[in-house]
N, C-alpha and C positions, 0 to 999 in steps of 0.2 A: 459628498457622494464619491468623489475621486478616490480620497482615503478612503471607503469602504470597497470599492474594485479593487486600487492596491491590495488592502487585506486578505480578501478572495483570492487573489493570483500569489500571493505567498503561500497562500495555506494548499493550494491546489501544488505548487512547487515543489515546495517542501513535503507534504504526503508521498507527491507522485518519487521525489530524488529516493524517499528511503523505499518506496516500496520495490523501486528498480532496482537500488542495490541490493533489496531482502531477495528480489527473485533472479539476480543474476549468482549470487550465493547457493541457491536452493538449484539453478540450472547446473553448477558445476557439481552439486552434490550429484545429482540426478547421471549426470556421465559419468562419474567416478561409478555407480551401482551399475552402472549400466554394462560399462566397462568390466567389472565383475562377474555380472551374469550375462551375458552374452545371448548365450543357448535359449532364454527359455522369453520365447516372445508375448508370453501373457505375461509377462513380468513390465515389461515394457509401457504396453495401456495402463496398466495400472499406476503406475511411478506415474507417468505425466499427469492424468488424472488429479492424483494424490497430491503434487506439488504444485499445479498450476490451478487449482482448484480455488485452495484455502489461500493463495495469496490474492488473489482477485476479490474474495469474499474479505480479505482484512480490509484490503483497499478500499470498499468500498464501507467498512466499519471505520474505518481511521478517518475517512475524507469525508462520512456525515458526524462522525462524532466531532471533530474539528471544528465543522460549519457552524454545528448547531451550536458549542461553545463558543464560539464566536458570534453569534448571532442572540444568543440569549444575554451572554457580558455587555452586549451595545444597548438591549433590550432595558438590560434591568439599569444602567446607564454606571456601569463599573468602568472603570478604565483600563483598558486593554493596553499595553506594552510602552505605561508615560504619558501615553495622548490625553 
């Protein structure tokens, strides 16, 4: 039971560490444009929108796709990482 929380709390980790650095990447993109066009403030809504949108929606694809690979490898009783 311990080893399968452990498991959990990696895969939760590691999901969350990449998706933070995919969206502090995608934040500096977002001032660089922003930067750029200044002037026009429906430009604005839209860029955040647009980048904070689809990373929340991978997040939430990467961290059940994950689970459920992991949860199905235990399932079907494959050995996951040596164990």
């Amino acid at each position: 039971m311990q080893i399968k929380l452990k498991q959990f709390l990696w895969i939760f980790l590691i999901d969350t560490y990449v998706i933070l650095i995919s969206f502090a990447f995608l934040k500096v993109l977002e001032l660089m444009f922003k930067s750029f066009w200044a002037k026009q403030l429906v430009l604005f809504k839209i860029i955040d929108l647009t980048f904070t949108l689809p990373v929340l929606l991978t997040y939430a694809f990467l961290l059940s796709f994950d689970l459920s690979e992991y949860l199905f490898g235990t399932k079907s009783g494959n050995k996951i990482d040596g164990q």
